[in-house]
Backbone as CSV, one residue per row, in Angstrom:
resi,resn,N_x,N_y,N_z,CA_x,CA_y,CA_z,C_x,C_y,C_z
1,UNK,13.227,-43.493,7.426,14.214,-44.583,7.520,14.068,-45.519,6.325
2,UNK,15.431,-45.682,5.416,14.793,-46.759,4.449,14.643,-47.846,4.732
3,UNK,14.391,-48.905,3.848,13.954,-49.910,4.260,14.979,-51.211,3.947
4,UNK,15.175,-52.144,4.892,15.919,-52.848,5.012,15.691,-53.864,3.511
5,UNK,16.582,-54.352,2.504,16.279,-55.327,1.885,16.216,-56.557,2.237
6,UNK,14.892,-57.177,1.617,14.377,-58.249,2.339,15.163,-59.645,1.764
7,UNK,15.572,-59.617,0.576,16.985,-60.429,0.100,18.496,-60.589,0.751
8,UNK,18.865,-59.540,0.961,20.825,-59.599,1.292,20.165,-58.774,2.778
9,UNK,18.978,-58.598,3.765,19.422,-57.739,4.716,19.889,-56.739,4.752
10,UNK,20.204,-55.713,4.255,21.034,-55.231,3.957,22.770,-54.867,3.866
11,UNK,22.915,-56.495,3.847,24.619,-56.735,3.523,24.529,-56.050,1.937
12,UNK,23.959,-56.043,1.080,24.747,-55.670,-0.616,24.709,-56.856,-1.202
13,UNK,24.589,-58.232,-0.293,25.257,-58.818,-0.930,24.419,-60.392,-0.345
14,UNK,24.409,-61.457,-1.878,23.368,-62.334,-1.117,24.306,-63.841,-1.390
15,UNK,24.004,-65.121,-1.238,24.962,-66.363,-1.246,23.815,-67.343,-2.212
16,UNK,24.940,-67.378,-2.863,23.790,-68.256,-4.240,24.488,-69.536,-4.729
17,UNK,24.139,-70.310,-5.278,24.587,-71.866,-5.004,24.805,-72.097,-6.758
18,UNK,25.893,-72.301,-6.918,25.559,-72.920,-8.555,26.893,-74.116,-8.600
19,UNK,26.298,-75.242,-9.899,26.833,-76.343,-9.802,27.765,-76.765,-8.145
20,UNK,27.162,-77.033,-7.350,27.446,-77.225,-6.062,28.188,-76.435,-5.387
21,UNK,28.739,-75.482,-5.744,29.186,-74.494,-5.160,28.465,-73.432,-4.561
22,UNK,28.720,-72.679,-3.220,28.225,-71.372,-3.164,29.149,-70.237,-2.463
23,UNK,29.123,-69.364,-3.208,29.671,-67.963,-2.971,28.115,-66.848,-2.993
24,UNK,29.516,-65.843,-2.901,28.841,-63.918,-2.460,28.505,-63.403,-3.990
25,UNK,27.140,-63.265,-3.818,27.214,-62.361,-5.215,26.393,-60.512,-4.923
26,UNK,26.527,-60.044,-5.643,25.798,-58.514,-5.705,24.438,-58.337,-5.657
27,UNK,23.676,-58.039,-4.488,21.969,-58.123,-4.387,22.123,-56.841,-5.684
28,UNK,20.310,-57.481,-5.838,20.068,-56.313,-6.683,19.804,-55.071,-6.262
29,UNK,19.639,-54.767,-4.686,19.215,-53.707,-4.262,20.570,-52.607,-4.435
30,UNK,21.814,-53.098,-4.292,22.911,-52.488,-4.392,23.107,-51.757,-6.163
31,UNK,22.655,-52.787,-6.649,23.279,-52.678,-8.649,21.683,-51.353,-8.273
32,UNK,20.478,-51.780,-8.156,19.640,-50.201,-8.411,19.863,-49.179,-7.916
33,UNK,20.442,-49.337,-6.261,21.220,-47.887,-5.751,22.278,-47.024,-6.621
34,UNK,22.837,-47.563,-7.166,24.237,-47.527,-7.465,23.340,-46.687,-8.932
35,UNK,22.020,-47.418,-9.827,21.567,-46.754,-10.832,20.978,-45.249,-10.027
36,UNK,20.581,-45.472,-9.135,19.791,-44.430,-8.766,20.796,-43.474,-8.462
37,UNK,21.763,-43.261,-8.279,23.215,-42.397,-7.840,23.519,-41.744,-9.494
38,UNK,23.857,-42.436,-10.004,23.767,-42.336,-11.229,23.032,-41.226,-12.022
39,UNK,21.285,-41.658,-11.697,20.600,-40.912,-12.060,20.677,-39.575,-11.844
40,UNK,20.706,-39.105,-10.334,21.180,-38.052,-9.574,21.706,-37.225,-10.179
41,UNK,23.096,-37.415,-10.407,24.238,-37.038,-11.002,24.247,-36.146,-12.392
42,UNK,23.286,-37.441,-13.326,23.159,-37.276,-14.734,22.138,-35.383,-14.554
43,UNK,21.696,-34.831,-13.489,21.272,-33.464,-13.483,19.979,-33.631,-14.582
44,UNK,18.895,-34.682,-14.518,17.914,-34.535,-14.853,16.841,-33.322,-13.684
45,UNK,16.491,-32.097,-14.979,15.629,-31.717,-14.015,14.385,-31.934,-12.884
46,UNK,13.768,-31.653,-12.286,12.849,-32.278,-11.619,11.367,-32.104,-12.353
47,UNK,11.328,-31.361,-13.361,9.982,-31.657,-14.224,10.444,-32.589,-14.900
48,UNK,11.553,-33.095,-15.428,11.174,-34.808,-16.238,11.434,-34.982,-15.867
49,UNK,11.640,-35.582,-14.361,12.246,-36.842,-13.865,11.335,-37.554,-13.922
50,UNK,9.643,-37.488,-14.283,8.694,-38.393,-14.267,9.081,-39.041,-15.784
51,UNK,10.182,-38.630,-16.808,9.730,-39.028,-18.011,10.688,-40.543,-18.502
52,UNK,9.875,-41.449,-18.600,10.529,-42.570,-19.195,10.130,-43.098,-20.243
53,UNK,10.679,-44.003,-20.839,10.072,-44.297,-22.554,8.470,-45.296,-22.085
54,UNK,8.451,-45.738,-20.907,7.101,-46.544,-20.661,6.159,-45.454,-20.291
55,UNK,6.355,-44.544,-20.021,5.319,-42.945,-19.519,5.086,-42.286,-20.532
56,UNK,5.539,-42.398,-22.020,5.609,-41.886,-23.412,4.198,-42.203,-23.148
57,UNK,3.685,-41.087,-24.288,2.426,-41.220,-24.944,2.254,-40.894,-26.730
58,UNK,1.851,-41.841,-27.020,1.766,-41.918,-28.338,0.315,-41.606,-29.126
59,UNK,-0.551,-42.163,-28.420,-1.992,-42.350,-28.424,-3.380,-41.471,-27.893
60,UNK,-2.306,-40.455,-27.843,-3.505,-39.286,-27.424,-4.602,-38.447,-28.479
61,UNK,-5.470,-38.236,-27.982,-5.755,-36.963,-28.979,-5.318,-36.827,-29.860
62,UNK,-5.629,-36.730,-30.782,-4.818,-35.481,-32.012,-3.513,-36.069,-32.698
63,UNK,-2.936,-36.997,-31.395,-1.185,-37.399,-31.959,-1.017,-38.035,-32.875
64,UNK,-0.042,-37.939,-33.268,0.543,-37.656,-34.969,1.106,-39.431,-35.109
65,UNK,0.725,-39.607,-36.326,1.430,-40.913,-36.197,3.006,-41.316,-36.466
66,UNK,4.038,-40.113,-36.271,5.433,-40.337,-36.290,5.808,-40.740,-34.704
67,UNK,4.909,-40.580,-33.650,5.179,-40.324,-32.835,5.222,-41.993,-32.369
68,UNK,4.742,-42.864,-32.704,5.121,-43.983,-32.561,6.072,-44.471,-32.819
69,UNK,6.589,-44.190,-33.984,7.978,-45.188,-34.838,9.257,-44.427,-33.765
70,UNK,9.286,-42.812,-33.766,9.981,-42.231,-32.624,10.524,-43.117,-31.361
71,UNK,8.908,-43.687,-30.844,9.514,-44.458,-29.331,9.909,-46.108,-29.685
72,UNK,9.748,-46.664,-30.896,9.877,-47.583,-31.160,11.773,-47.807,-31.853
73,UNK,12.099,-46.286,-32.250,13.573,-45.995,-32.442,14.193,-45.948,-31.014
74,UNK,13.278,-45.148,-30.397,14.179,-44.872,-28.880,14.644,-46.080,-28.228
75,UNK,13.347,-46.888,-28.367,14.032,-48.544,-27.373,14.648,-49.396,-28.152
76,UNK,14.861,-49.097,-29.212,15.745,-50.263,-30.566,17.208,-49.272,-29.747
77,UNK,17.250,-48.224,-29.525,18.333,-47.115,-29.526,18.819,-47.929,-28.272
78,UNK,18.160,-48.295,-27.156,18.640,-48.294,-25.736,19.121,-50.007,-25.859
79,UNK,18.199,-50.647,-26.633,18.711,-52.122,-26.284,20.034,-52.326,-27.098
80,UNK,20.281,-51.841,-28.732,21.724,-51.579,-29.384,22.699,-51.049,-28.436
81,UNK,22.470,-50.476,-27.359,23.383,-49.287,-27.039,24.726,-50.551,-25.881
82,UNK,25.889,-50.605,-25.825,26.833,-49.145,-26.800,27.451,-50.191,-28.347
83,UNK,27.204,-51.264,-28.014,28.177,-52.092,-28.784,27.763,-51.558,-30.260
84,UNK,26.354,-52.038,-31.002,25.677,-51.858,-31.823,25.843,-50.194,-32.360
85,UNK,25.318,-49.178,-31.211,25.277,-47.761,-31.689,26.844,-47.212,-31.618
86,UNK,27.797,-47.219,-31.295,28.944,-47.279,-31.539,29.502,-45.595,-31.612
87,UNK,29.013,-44.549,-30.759,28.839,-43.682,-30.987,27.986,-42.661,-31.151
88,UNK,27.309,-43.309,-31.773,25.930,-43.015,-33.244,25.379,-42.530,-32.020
89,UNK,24.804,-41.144,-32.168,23.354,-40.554,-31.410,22.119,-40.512,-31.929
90,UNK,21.403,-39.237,-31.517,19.970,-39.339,-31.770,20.072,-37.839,-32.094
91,UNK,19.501,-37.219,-33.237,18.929,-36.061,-33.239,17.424,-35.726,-33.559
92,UNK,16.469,-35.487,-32.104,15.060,-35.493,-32.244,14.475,-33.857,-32.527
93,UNK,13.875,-34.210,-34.090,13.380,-32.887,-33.811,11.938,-32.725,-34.575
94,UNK,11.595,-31.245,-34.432,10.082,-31.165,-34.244,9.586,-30.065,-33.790
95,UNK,8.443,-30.054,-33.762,7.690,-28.440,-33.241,7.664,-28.673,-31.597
96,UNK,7.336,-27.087,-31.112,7.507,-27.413,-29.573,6.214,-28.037,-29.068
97,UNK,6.499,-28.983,-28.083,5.020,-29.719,-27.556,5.118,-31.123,-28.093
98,UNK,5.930,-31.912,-28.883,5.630,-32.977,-29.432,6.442,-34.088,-28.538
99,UNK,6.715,-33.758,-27.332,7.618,-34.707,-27.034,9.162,-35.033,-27.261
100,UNK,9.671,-34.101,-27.474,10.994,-34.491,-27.946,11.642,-34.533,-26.459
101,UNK,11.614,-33.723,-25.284,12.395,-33.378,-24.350,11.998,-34.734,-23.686
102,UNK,10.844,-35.269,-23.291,10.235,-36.332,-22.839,11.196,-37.804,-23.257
103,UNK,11.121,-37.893,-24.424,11.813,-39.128,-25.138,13.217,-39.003,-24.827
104,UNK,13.581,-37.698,-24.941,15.469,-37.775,-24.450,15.520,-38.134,-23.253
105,UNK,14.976,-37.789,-22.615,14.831,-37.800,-20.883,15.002,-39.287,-20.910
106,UNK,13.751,-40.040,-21.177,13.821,-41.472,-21.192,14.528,-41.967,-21.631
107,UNK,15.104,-42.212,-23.192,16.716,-42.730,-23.506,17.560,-42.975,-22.601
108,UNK,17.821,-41.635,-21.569,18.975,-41.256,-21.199,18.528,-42.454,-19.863
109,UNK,17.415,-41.883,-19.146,17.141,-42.676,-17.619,17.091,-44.661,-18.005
110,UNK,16.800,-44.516,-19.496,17.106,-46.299,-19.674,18.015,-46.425,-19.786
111,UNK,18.939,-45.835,-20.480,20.350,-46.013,-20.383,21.390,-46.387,-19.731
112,UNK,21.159,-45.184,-18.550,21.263,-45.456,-17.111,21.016,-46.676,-16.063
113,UNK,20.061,-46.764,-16.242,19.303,-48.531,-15.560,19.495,-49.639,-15.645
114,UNK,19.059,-49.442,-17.161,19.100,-50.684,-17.817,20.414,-50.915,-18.425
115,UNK,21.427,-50.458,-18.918,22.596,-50.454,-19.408,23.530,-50.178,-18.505
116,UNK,23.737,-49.402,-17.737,24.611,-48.854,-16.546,25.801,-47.724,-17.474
117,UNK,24.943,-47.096,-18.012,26.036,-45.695,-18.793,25.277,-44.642,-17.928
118,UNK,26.813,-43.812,-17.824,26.818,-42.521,-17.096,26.329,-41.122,-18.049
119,UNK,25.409,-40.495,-17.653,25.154,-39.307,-18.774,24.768,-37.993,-17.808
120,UNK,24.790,-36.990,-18.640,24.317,-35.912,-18.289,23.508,-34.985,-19.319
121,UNK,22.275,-34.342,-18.699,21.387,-33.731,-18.751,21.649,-32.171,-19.041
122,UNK,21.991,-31.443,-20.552,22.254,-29.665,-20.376,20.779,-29.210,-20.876
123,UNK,20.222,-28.093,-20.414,19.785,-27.227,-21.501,20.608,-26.721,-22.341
124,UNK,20.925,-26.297,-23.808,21.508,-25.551,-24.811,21.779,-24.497,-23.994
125,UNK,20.809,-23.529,-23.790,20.969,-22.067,-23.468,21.440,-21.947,-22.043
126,UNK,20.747,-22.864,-21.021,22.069,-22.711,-19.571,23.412,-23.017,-19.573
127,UNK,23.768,-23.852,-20.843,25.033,-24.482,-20.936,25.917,-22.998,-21.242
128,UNK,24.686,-22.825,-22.018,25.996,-21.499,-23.020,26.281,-20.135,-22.001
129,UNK,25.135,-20.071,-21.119,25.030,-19.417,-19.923,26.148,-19.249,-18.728
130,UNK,26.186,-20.717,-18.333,27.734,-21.402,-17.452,28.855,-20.779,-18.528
131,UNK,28.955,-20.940,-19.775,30.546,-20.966,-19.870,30.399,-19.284,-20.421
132,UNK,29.642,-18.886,-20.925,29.554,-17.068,-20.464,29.972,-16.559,-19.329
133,UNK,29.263,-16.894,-18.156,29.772,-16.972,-16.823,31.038,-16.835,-16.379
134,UNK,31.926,-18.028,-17.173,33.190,-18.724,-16.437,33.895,-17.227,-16.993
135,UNK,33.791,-16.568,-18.065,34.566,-15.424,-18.501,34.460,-14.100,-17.091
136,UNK,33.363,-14.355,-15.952,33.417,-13.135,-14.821,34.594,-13.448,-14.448
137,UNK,35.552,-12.308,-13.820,37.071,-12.866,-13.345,36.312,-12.856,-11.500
138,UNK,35.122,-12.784,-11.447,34.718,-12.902,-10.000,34.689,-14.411,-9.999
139,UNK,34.367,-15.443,-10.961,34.327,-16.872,-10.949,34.749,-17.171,-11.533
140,UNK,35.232,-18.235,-10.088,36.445,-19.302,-10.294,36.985,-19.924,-10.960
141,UNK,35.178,-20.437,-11.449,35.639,-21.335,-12.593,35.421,-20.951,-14.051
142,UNK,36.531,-21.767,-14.537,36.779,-21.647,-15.788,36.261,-22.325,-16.946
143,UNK,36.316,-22.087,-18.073,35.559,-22.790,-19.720,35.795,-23.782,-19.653
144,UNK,36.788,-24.433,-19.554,37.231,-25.484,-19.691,36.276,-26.583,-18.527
145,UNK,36.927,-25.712,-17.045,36.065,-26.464,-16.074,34.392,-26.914,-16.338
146,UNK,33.797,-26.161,-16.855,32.359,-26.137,-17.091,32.182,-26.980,-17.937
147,UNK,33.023,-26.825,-19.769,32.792,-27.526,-20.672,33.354,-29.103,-20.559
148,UNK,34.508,-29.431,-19.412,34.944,-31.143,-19.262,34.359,-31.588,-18.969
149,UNK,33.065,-31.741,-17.873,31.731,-33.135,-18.062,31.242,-33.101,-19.253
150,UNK,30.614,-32.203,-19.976,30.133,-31.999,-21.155,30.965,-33.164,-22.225
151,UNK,32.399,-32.666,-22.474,33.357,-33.200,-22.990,32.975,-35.081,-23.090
152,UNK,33.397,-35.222,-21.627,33.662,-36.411,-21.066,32.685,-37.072,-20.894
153,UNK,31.280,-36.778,-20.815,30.058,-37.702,-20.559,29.770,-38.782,-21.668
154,UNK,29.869,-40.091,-20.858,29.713,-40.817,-22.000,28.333,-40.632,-22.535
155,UNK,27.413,-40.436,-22.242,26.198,-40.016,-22.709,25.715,-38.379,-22.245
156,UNK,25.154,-38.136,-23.388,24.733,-36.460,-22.710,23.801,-36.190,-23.879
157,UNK,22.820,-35.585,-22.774,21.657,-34.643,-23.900,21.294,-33.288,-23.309
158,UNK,21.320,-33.177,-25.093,21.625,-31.553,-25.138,20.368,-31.012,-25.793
159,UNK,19.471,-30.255,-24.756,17.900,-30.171,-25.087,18.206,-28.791,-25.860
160,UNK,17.231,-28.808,-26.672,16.599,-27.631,-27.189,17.921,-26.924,-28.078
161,UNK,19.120,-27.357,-28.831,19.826,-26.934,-29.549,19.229,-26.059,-30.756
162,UNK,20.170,-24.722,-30.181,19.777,-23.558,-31.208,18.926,-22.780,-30.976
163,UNK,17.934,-22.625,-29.502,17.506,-22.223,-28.715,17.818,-20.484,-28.634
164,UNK,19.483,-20.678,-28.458,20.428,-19.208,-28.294,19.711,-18.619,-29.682
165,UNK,20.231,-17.538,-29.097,20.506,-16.250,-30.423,22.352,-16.914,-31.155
166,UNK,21.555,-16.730,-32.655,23.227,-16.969,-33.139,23.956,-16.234,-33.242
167,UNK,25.475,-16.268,-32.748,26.343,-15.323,-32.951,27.903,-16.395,-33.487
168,UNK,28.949,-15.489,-33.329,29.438,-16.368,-34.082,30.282,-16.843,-32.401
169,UNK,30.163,-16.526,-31.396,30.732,-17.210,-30.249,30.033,-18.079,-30.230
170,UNK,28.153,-18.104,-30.582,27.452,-19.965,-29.739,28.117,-20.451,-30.954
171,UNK,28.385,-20.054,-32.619,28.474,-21.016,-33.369,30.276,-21.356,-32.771
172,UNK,31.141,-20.971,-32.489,32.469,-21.294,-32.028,32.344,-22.301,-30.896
173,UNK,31.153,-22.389,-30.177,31.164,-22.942,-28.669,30.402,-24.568,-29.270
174,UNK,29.130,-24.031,-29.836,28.786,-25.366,-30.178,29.332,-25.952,-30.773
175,UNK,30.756,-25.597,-31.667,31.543,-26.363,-32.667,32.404,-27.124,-31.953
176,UNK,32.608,-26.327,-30.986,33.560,-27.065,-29.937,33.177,-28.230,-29.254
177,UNK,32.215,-27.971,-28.796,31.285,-29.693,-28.101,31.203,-30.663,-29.086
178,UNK,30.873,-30.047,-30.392,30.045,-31.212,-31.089,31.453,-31.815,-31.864
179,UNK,32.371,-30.734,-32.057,33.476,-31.971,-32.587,34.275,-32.448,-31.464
180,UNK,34.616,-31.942,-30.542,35.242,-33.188,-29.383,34.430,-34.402,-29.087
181,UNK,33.118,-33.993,-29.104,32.339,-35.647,-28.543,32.367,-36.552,-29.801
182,UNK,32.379,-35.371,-30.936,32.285,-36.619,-32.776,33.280,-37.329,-32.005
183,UNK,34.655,-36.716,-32.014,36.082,-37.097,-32.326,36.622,-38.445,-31.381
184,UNK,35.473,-37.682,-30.213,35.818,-38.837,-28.997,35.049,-40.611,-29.230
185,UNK,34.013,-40.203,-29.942,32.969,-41.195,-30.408,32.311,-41.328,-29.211
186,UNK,31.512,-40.328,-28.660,30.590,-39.926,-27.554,29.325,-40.072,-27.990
187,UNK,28.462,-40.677,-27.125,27.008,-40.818,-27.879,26.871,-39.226,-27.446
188,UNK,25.583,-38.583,-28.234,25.066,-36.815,-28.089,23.813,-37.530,-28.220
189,UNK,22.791,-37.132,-27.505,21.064,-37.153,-27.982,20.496,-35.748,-27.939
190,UNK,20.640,-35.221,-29.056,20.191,-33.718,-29.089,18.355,-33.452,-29.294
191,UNK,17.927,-32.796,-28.714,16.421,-32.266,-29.347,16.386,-30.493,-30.016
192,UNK,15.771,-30.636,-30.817,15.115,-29.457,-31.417,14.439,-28.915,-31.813
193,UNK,14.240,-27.651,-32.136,12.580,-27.322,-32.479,12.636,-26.762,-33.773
194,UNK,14.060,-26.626,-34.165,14.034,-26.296,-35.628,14.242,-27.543,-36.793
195,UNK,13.386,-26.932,-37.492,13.823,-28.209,-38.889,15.350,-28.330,-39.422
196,UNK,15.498,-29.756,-40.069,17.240,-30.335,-39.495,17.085,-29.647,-41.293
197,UNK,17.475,-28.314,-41.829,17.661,-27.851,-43.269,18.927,-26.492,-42.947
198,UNK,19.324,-26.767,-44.232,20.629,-25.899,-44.130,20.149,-24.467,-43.873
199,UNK,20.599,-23.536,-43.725,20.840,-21.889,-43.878,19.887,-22.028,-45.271
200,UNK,18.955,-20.703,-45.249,17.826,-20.417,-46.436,18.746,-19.117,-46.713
201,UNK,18.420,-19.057,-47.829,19.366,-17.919,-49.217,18.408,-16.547,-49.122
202,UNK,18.500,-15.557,-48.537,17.816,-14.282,-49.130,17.998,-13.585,-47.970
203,UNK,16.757,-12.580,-47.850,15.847,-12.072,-46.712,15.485,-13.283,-46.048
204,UNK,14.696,-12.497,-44.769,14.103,-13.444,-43.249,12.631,-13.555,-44.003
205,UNK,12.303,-13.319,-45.304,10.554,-13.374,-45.750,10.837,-13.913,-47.223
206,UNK,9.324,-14.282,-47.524,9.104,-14.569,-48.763,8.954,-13.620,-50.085
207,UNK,7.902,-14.485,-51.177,7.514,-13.069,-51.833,6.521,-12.484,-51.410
208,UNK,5.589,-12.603,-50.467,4.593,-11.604,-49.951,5.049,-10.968,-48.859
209,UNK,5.831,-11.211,-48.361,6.962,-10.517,-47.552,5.983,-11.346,-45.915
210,UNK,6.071,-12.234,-45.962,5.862,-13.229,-45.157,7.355,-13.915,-44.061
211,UNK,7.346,-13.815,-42.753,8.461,-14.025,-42.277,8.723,-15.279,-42.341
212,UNK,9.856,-16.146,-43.269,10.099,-17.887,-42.969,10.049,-18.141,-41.496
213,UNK,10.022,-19.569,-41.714,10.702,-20.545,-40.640,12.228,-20.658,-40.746
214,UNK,12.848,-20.324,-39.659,14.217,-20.423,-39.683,14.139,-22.337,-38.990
215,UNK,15.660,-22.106,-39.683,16.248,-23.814,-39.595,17.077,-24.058,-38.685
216,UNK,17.453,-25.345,-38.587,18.904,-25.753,-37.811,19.963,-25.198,-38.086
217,UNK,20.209,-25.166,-39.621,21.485,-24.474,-40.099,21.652,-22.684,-40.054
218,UNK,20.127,-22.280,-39.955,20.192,-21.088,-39.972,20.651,-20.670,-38.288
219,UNK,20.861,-21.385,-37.197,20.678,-21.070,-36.008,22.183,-21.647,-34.805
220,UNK,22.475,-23.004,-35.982,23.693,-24.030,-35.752,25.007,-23.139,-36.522
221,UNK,24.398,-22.821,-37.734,25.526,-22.909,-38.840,25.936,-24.537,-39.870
222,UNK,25.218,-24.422,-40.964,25.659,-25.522,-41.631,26.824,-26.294,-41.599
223,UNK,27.661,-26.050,-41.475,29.303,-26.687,-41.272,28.350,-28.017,-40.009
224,UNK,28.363,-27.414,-38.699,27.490,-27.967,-37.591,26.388,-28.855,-37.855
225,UNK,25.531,-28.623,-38.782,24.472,-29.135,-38.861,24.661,-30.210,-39.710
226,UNK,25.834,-29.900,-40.657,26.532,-31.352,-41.731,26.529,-32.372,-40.626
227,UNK,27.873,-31.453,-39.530,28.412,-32.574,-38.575,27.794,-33.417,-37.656
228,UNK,26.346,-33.007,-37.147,25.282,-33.613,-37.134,24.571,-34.917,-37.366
229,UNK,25.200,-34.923,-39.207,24.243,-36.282,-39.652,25.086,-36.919,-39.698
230,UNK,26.402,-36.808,-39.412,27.523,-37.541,-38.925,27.367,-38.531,-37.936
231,UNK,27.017,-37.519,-36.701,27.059,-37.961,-35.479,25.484,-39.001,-35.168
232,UNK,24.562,-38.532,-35.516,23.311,-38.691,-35.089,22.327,-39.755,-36.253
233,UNK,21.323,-39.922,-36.009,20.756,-40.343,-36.526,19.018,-39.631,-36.381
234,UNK,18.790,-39.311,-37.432,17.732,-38.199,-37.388,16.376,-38.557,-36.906
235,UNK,15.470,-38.438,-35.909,14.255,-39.184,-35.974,13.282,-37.628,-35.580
236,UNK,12.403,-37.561,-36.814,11.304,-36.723,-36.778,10.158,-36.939,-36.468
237,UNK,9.845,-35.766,-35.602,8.760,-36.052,-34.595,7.428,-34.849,-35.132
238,UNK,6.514,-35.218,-34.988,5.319,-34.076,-35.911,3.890,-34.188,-34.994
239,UNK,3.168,-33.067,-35.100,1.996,-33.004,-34.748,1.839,-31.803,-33.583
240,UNK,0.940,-31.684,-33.023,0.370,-30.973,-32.445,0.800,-30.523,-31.122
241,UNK,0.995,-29.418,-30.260,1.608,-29.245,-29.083,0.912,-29.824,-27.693
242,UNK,1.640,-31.083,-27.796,0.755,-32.237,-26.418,0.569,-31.157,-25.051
243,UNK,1.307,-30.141,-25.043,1.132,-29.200,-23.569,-0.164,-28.442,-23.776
244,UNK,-0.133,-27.825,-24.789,-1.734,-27.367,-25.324,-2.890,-27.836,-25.167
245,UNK,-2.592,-29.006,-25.871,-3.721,-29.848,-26.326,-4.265,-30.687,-24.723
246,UNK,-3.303,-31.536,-24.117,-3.252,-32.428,-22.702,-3.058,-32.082,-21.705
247,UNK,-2.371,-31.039,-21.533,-1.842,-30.916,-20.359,-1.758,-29.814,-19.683
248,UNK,-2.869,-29.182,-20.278,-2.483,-27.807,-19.770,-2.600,-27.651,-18.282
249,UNK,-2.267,-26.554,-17.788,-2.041,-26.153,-15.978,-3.172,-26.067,-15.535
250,UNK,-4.026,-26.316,-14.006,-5.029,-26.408,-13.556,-4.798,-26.756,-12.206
251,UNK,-5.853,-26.226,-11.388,-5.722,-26.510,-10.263,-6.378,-27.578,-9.827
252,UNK,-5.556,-28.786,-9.686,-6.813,-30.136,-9.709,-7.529,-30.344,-8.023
């Protein structure tokens, strides 16, 4: 049974007195429900739902010292937001383990709270998954249906971009998201694990015949990855894989 608020009773609603007057105003228990609905919605998974920018860790072991200025962008990001950022997103990227999925998570859940913007939560590769899907003529739904929250979210993060195998349908699909939300002036908070560099010129190796690191552009398509520094604002994240290093699985 929840619990009754000990302010408004649970009317919603409490009587407050100013310059001799008093009226009905909005308890706060109602304005945090109303965030917490919100939250719901936004389809944060249930492994970060523990993650907020005050649960960040910067100071561990081993951690890298970008990893500070990172959370110190993230909350400059949330208190600007929307008047100041005007659009403008975040593109976090980095090796896997450094926190990038963590910090989006949090953006998004301050956002939410503390700002009262509506967002939603994709993986890259389930997204691209759903609108693969919508092509079975056994389901119902359609591309469009799948891709309009996407579209329409005033906030949305889009984990792990470039994740897919490239073909030229993810590069047609991701072109499609990323210029309707430019066009719409939609905030995007993307994470990644590839470095933000165009398409590399040759073979997949060097001269010792060494396999590169593939890029954003090699995986986005440069056109995409231009449109990017458009949209976003780049914050690089470095060091060591915190799941490795902290956190690994155990039976406590």
């Amino acid at each position: 049974m929840a619990e009754i608020c000990a302010i408004c009773e649970g009317a919603g609603l409490k009587i407050v007195e100013r310059d001799g007057r008093r009226f009905a105003q909005e308890c706060v228990c109602r304005i945090q429900e109303r965030a917490q609905l919100r939250l719901k919605r936004a389809g944060i998974p249930r492994r970060y739902e523990h993650c907020t920018l005050e649960s960040y860790e910067t100071n561990f072991p081993s951690s890298h010292r970008s990893l500070g200025p990172a959370l110190i962008r993230a909350r400059k990001f949330v208190e600007s937001y929307p008047l100041e950022t005007d659009g403008t997103g975040l593109l976090l990227t980095g090796s896997i383990g450094v926190g990038k999925t963590h910090l989006a998570v949090g953006i998004l859940q301050s956002l939410v709270i503390e700002r009262g913007a509506t967002g939603l939560f994709y993986d890259y590769r389930d997204l691209l998954k759903q609108v693969q899907n919508s092509y079975n003529p056994q389901v119902r739904e359609t591309e469009l249906e799948v891709l309009r929250p996407v579209f329409e979210a005033e906030v949305l993060v889009l984990d792990e971009l470039g994740a897919a195998k490239p073909t030229d349908w993810v590069w047609d699909t991701v072109a499609h998201i990323l210029n309707t939300r430019y066009n719409d002036r939609r905030t995007t908070i993307i994470t990644t694990n590839y470095p933000n560099f165009g398409p590399l010129t040759g073979v997949g190796g060097d001269a010792t015949g060494r396999l590169r690191e593939e890029t954003l552009g090699d995986r986005i398509g440069e056109r995409m990855r231009s449109r990017l520094q458009e949209m976003c604002v780049v914050v690089e994240m470095q060091g060591e894989d915190f799941r490795q290093k902290v956190k690994r699985a155990s039976f406590a």
